[in-house]
N, C-alpha and C positions, 0 to 999 in steps of 0.2 A: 372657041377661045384658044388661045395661045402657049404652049407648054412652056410657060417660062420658071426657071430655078430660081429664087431667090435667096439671096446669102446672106445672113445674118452677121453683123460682126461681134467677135467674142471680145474684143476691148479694144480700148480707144490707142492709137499705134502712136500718138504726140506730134513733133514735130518730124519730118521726113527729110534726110541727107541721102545725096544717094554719092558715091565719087567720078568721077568723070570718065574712069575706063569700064564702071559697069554700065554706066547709061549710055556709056558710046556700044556695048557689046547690045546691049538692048536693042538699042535704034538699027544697029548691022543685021539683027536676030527679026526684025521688024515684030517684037514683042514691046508692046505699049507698060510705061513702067505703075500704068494704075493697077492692069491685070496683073502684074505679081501683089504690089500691095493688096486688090481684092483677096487674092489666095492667102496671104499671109494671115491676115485679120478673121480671115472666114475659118482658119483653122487646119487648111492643108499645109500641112509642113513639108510638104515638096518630102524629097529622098533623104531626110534623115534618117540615123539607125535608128529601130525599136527603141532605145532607151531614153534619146533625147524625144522621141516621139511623145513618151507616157510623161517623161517629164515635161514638155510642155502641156501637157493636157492637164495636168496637178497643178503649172504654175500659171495658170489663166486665175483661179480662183485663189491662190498663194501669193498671186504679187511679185512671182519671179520672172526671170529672162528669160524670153521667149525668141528661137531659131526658127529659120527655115533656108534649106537647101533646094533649089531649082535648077534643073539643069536646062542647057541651051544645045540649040540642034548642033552646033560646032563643036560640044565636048563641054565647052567652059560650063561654069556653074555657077550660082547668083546667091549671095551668101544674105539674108535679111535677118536682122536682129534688132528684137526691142526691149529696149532697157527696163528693170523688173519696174521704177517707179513709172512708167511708160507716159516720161517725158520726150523719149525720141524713137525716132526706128529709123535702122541706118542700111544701106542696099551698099553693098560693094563683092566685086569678084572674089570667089573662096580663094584663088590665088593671090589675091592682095590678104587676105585676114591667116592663113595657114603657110608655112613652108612645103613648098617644093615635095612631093610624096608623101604628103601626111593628107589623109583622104578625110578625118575627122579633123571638125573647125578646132582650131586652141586658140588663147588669145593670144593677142601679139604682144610684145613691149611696150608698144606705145598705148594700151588700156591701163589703168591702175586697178580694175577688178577682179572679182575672179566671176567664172564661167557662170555659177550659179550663186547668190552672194548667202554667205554662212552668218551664223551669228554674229561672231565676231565682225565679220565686213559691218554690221548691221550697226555695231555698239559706237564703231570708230563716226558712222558717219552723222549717228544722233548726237555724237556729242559736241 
């Protein structure tokens, strides 16, 4: 018989975006862009710190955003995010989503959320 691993996935990732400069680093990296989403979904959160680590593992079950940081044999790095209602999960380079020497993701401008959504995020959007 055949020692095969099988990966369970810990929740459903929605619709998948990925943007054009990470799927081209992908394709340069000749990393197929299902094997990161396997990862993602199976739970390895690639090189994030210990704290986003636990807090994704709290927000599998909690309903919150969920990261992963992968890095690529050239240095760059593969930033994967799925939204806490996990209608989508979005692939793009941590240098498109962070500024320039900031080695932790922050969000950019152009998201209107915040990183982890609070109560309050929560009240505005039921209402």
């Amino acid at each position: 018989m055949n020692n095969i691993t099988r990966l369970k996935p810990l929740f459903h990732p929605g619709r998948l975006l990925i943007t054009p400069e990470a799927h081209a680093k992908l394709q340069t990296s000749q990393i197929p862009v299902i094997s990161v989403m396997l990862r993602h979904i199976a739970g390895d959160w690639g090189c994030v710190c210990d704290e986003d680590r636990a807090q994704n593992d709290l927000s599998i079950a909690a309903g919150l955003r969920l990261l992963s940081i992968y890095p690529l044999p050239d240095g760059a790095r593969i930033l994967v995010v799925t939204e806490w209602d996990r209608s989508q999960t979005a692939i793009e380079l941590l240098e498109e989503a962070a500024p320039s020497g900031i080695s932790h993701p922050q969000p950019t401008v152009r998201r209107s959320y915040p990183a982890w959504p609070d109560v309050t995020y929560q009240a505005r959007i039921a209402a």
